[in-house]
N, C-alpha and C positions, 0 to 999 in steps of 0.2 A: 238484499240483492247485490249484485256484482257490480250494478252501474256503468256496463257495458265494458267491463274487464269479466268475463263470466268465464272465459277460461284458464285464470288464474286458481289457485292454494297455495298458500301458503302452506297447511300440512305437505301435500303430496311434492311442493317444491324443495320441501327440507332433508327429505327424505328420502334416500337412495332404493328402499326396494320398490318407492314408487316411479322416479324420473331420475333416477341413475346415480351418478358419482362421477367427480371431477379430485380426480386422485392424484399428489404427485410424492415422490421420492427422493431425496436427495442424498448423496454420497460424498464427503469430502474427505480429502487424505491432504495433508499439509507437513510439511518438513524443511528443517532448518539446520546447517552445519556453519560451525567457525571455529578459525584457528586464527592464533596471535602467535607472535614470533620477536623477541625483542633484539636488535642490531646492533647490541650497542658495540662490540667489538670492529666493527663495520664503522658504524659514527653514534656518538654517546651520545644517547636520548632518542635513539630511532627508532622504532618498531613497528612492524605492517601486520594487518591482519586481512584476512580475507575469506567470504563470508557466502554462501548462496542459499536463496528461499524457493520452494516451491510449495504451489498450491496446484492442486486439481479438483474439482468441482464435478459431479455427473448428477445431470434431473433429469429423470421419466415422469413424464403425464401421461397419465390415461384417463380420459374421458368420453363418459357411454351416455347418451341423453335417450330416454327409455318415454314412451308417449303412453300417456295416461287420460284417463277419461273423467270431467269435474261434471262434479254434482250440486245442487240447490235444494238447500232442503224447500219439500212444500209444507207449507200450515195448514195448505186446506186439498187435501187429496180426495181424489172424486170414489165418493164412498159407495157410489153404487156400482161399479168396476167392479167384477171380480178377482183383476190384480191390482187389489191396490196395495203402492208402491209410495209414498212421501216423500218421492227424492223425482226433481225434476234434470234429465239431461241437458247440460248447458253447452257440450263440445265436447274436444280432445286435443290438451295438451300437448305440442312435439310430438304432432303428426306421426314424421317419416325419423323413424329408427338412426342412429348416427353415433360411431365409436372414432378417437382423433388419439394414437399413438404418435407422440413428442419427445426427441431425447437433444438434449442439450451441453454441450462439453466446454468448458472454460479452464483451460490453464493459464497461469502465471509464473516466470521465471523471473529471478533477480539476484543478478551478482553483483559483489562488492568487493571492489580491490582496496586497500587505503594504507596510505603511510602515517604514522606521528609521528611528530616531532616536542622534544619537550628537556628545554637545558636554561640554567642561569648559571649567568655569569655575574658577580657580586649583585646589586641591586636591581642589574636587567635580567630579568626575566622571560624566554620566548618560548612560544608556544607555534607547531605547526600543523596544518593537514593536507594531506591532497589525497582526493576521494574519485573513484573511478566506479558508475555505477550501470549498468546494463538491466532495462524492465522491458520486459516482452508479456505481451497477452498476448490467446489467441480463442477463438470461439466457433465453435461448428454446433447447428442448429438442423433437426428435418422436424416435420410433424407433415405425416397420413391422416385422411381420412376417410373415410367410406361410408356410405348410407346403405337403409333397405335390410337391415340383420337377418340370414334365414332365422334365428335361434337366439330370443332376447335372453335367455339362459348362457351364452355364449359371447360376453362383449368385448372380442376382440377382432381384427382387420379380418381374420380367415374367415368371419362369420358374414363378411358386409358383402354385397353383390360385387363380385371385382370389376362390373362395368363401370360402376359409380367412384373406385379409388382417386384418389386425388391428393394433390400438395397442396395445404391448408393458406391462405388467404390473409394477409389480417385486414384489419377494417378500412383500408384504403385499397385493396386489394390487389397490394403486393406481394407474394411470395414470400414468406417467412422464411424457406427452407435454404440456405447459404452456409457461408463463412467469412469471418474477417481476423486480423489482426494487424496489432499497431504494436513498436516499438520507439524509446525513450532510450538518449543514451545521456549521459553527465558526466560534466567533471569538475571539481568544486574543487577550491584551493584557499585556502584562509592560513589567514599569519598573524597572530598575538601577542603585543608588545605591553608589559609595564615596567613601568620604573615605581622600583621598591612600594608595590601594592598601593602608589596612589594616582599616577598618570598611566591612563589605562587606554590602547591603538589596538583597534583592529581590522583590519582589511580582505574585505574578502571577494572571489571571481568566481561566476558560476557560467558555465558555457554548456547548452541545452543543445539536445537535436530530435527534433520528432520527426515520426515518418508519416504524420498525418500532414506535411508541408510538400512542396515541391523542392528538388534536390538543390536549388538555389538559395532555399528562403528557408532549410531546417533550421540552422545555427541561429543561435541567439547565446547573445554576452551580457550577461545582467551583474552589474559589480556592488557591491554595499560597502560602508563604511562606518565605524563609530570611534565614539570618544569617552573616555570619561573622565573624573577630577576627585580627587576624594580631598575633599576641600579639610574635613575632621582630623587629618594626616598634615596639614601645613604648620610650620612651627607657630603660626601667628592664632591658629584656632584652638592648639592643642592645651594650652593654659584653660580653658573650660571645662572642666570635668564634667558636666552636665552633660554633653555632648558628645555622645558615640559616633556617631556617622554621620557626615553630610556631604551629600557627593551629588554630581552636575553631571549630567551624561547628553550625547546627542546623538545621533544616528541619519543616516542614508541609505538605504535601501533599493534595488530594481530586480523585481521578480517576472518572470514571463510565466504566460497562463495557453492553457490551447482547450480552455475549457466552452463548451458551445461549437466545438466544428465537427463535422462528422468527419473520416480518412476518405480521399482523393478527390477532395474539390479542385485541385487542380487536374485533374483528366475530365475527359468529356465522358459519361460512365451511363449507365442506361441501365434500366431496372423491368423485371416482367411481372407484366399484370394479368391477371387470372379473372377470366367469368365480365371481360369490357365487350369487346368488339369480336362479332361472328368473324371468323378466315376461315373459308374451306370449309372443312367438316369439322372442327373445333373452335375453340375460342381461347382469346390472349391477344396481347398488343407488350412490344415492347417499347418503353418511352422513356425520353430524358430525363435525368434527375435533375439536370440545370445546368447551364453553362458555364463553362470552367473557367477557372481564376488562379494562375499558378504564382501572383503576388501576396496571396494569402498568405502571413504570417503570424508570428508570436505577439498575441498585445501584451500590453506593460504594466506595470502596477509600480510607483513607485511612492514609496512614504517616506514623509519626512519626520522624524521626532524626535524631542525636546524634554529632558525629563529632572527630578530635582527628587533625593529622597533623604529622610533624617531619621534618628533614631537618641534617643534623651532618656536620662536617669537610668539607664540599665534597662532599657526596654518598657520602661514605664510608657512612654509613647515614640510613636514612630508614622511615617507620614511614604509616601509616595504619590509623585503629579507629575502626568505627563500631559503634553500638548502634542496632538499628529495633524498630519495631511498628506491627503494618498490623492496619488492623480494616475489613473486608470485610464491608457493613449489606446485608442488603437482597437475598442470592441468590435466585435462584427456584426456586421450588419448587411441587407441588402440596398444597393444604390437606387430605392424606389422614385429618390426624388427625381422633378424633373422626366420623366416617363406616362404619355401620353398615356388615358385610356384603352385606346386603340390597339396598345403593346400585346395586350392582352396576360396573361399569368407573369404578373411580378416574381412567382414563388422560383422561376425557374433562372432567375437573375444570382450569378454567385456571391459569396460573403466575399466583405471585403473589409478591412480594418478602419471604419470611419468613427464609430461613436466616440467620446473622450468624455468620462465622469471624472466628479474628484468625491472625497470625503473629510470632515474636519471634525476633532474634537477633544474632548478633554479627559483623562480619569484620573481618579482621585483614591487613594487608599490609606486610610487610616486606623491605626493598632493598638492596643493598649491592654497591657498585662500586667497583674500585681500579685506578687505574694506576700499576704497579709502574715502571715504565720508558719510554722511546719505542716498544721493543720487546713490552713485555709487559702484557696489561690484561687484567680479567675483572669479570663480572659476575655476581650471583644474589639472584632474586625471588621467593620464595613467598609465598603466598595460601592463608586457610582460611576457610571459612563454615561455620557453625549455625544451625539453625535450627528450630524447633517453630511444629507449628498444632494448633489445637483448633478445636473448635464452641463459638461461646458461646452459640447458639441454634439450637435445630435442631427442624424440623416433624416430630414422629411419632407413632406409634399404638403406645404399649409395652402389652407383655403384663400380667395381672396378676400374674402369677407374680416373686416378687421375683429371683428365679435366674434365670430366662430377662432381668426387666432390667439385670442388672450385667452383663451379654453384650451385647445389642442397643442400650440405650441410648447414643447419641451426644452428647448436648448434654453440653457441660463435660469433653467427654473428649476425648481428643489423634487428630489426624486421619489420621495417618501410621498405623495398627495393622492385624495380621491376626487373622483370631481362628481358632480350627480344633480339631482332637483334637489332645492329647500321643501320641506316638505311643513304644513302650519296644520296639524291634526287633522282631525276626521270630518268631513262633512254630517252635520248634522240632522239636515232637513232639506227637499228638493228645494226649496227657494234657494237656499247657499248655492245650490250646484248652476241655477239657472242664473244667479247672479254673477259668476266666478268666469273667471279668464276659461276659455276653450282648454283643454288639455286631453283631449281624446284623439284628436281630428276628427269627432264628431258632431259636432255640436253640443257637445258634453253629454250626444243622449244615451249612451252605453252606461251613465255614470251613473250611482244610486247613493242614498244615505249610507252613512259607515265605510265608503271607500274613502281612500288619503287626497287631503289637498295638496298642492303643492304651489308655489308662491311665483308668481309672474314676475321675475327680475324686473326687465325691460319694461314691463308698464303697456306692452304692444296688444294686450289683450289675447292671448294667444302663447303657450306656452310650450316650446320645444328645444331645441337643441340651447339656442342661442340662452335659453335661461338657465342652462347648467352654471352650478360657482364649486368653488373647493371646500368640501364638505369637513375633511379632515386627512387623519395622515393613511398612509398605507401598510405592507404588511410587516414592515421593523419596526421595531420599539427603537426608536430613538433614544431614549434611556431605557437602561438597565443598571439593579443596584442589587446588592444580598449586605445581610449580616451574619456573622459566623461568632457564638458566643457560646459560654459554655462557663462551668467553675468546678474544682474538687475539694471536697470535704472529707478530711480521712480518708476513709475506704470509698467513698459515693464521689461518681464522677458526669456529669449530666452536660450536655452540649448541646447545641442546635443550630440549626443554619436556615437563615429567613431568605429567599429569594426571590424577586420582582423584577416588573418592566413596564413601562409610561409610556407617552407616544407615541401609540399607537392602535389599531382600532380591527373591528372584527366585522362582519355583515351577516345575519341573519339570512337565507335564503333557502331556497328548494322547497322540501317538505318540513323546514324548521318553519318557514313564513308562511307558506300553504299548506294546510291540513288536507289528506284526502286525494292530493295530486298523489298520479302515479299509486295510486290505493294505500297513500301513507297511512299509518297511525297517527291521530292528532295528541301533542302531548298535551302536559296538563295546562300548560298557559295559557293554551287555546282553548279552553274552554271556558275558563277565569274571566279572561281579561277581551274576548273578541265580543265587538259588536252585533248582539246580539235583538234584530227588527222581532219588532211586535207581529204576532200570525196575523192582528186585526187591521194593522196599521205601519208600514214597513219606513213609515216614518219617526219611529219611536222605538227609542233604545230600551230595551227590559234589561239590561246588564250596566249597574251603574259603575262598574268596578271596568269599565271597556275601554281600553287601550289600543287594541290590535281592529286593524278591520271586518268587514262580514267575512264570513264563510259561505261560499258554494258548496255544492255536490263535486267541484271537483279543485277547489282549491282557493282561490282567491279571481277576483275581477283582475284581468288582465293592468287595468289601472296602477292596481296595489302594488304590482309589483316591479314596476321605472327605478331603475337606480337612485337611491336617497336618501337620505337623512335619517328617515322613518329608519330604516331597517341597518343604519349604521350605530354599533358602540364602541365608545370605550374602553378598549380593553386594559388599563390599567389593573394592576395587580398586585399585591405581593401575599406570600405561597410560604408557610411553614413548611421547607423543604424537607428536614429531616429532623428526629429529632431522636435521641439514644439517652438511655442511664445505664450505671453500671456500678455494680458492687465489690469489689475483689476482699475474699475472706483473709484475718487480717495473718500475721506470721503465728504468733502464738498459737492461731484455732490447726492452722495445717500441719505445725508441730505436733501437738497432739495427737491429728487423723494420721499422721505420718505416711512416707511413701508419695508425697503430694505435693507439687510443687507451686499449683497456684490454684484455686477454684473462683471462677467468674460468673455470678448470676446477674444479666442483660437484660434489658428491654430496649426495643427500636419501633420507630415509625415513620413514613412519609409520604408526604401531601396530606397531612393532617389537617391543616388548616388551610380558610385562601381565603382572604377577603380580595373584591374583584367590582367594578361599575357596570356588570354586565346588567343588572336589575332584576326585571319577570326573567331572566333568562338564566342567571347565576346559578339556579335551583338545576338548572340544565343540562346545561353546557360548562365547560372547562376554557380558562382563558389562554391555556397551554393546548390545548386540543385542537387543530386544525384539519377540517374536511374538503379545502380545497382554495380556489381564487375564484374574486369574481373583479373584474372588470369594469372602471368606468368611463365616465365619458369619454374620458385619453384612454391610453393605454396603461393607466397606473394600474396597481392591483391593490388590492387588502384579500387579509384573509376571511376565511369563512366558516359559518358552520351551520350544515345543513341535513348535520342527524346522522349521517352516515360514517361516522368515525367511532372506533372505541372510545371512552373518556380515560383520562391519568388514573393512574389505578393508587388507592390508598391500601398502605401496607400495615400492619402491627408483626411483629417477629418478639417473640419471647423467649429466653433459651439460658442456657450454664454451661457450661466451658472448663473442662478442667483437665490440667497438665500434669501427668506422670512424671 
């Protein structure tokens, strides 16, 4: 049975000559010219080039939704019928007939003026640029629709009742049909000083204008600065021969971002809505997008870093460490705090540059290459990063309750967190449940064997908000680390590259945690590992292998699924990312075959291998695969997976290569 989705298929929904096609086209044409011109007759060492990109972009949708009629089969058809028929009428799919032609157009322009410069004078060395940059998008969008097709043979606008046409909607029901464009102008100036390749000055200005600002607040001046030392270059090091390079470097950095605002939150700007409120003989309401803010500006990003690298025996080993810290001024946000209930739609309050995060931390890379022989060499490079962020300022509206804010408060706290119920396994038998802290608001009576406990912080008997803690991190890996190793032999040359990430974690949900919601398919976990009540006695587990909660007809007890613990893992990893052999046939043989300047017989593969702490899940899901966010008790997030994503796709390539 359908279990009162009965007018659902999956056949008929897959398939275009029963419920149509959602068709699209795209069209791109891209083009690039440059010319360089050297001056030196002008001034020695100067030469400009000048550069422009264009892209053009065109997409048609067409889509026809075609109403179809679902069937059940019967088992037991009434045999004394003269029509009998074994299929019982459940409905009809997509009613009323409906075709939606879409065309969408995106250009981009980009020009680039720039000069270098580039002269030494005995052991000074300079270097210059100044760069002059112009990017323009622009974007025009309509999409028709029409219902009522005279002629389902026929699915196009000429075919739909033209009383019914219309400018299509989207799901807030705004008018798709527009245009906008935003422009970016630049001008970057940088200047490059060493003295005889071992004190090494660079300074650089970079001055921004976006047209997503008000004519006040475009500009933005963002300047960097670095240093280096090539300490391996001082007469007092140079007596070690051991020692190739050892050099100190630092840095300064201020970059502007305008990433997060939409164009003219400085104007008062109104949007029309379709299919709200009757006027007249039609329907539509025009309404604010939200009150304007013409102090919006550029936030900031600025890092600081600190770095130290060496290199010993001819490349036998080699080292890189760097220390950063970025302090991120100036996010946008809306000024919620301090605003009465009463206000009514917060949404409509403009951005304003309040949030300030930072980030800190450290990476590490170390190298190490030998050649044993003519015959024999190898290599190997690992890499590891850390990293932490916090809020150092952050706009909001805490509760007065001191316990709800050591939960919800953000400023001064670390950005990567989940928060959620402790979750202490599965109820085993009604007495657990009648003995156990409220956790329904019902008197725990909605609550059965095999649903999830969860653990009453506070001891109040009574389990809600205030018993939320921080379960773990959110959707960055706070580490990340690879290895890159590889050796040749003669002619055989084999490499491969390991690549992983820590700290950080994933959540199970939708119809990966609920079997059956929404007419999922249940995978195999579910059926392994879910608590599985006795038909005689729904106090008694028949599945000793049960990990996961009961199953419904439609998914899970509403219980099951509170943000928590249960359903959060570890998504630790690391991922044989790639991995290649290679053969090259040796000089002697292509002598021989003559005419032939190299033959190469290859093998490759990637995502080979993963080891991964995802557990019952591992078999599943991919630790690289993300299906979306979910949400906890704060507003932190993690990722997620909840079945509806492609997985990484594992590759093998086999192949020979050969040069005329």
């Amino acid at each position: 049975a359908y279990s009162g989705f009965s007018q659902r298929s999956p056949l008929a929904a897959t398939q275009r000559r029963f419920s149509g096609f959602d068709d699209q086209t795209t069209s791109t044409f891209m083009g690039q010219g440059e010319l360089k011109y050297r001056l030196d007759d002008f001034i020695q060492g100067l030469s400009t080039r000048v550069r422009f990109d264009y892209l053009r972009r065109n997409v048609h949708g067409e889509r026809f939704v075609k109403p179809y009629d679902v069937w059940e089969y019967d088992p037991n058809p009434d045999t004394n019928s003269a029509d009998t028929f074994p299929y019982i009428f459940q409905g009809t799919q997509n009613a009323r007939s409906s075709v939606v032609d879409s065309r969408r157009e995106f250009t981009r322009m980009v020009s680039t003026f720039g000069l270098d410069y580039q002269r030494s004078f005995g052991n000074h060395n300079w270097t210059g640029l100044f760069l002059m940059e112009s990017n323009k998008t622009e974007n025009n969008n309509s999409a028709v629709r029409g219902f009522d097709l005279i002629s389902l043979e026929v699915p196009f606008l000429i075919s739909a009742d033209p009383s019914t046409l219309e400018l299509v909607p989207n799901t807030t029901g705004v008018l798709n049909n527009g245009a906008n464009e935003s422009a970016l102008l630049s001008y970057i100036g940088r200047l490059n000083y060493n003295y005889d390749y071992r004190l090494f000055l660079e300074a650089t200005l970079r001055v921004d204008q976006s047209s997503l600002f008000a004519q006040g607040e475009r500009t933005g001046y963002f300047p960097s600065f670095s240093a280096g030392w090539v300490l391996s270059r001082e007469s007092f090091l140079e007596k070690y021969s051991q020692l190739d390079l050892l050099k100190i470097r630092a840095s300064y950095s201020q970059v502007g971002s305008n990433i997060g605002i939409d164009p003219f939150q400085y104007l008062s700007t109104f949007e029309i809505q379709n299919g709200v409120y009757l006027i007249d003989d039609g329907t539509g309401i025009i309404s604010t997008t939200g009150l304007a803010n013409s102090d919006v500006t550029w936030f900031e990003n600025n890092t600081y870093n600190l770095g130290l690298e060496g290199r010993f025996w001819g490349g036998l080993l080699g080292f890189e460490a760097d220390v950063f810290y970025r302090l991120t001024k100036g996010r946008f946000t809306r000024p919620t705090e301090g605003y009465p209930t009463t206000f009514g739609d917060t949404s409509i309050l403009p951005l304003l540059n309040l949030n300030d995060s930072d980030d800190r931390g450290v990476e590490l890379l170390v190298t190490h290459s030998h050649k044993i022989s003519d015959d024999f060499a190898y290599h190997l490079n690992a890499n590891i990063t850390y990293t932490e962020s916090k809020w150092v300022r952050f706009q909001e509206d805490l509760p007065s309750d001191p316990e709800e804010v050591a939960i919800v408060q953000r400023e001064g706290k670390r950005r990567n967190r989940f928060f959620g119920f402790e979750s202490d396994g599965l109820f085993q038998n009604q007495e657990e449940i009648d003995n156990h802290a409220v956790q329904d608001e019902n008197d725990n009576l909605s609550l059965r064997p095999g649903d999830i406990k969860y653990v009453d912080q506070n001891g109040d008997g009574v389990i809600d908000f205030k018993d939320n803690v921080e379960l773990g991190r959110g959707s960055s890996p706070d580490m990340s680390y690879g290895i890159d190793l590889g050796f040749t032999y003669k002619n055989f040359t084999v490499s491969g590259l390991f690549q992983g990430a820590a700290l950080f974690n994933t959540y199970i949900t939708a119809a990966a945690a609920a079997p059956f919601s929404n007419e999922s398919i249940p995978y195999d976990y579910h059926k392994k590992y879910s608590w599985t009540p006795d038909p005689d006695d729904p106090n008694i587990n028949t599945n000793p292998n049960a990990q996961l909660p009961y199953i419904t007809g439609t998914g899970l007890n509403q219980n099951s699924l509170k943000v928590s613990d249960f359903w959060l893992k570890e998504n630790d990893y690391l991922r044989l990312k790639t991995l290649n052999l290679n053969y090259s046939f040796p000089k002697k043989t292509l002598e021989r075959i003559g005419g032939v300047n190299s033959i190469d017989i290859y093998a490759s593969g990637t995502n080979l291998f993963t080891w991964d702490k995802l557990g019952i899940y591992g078999d599943t899901f991919d630790p690289e695969t993300r299906s979306g966010t979910v949400s906890g008790a704060t507003s932190s997030r993690v990722n997620s997976q909840n079945g509806r994503s492609y997985p990484i796709v594992k590759t093998l390539t086999l192949g020979i290569k050969v040069s005329l």
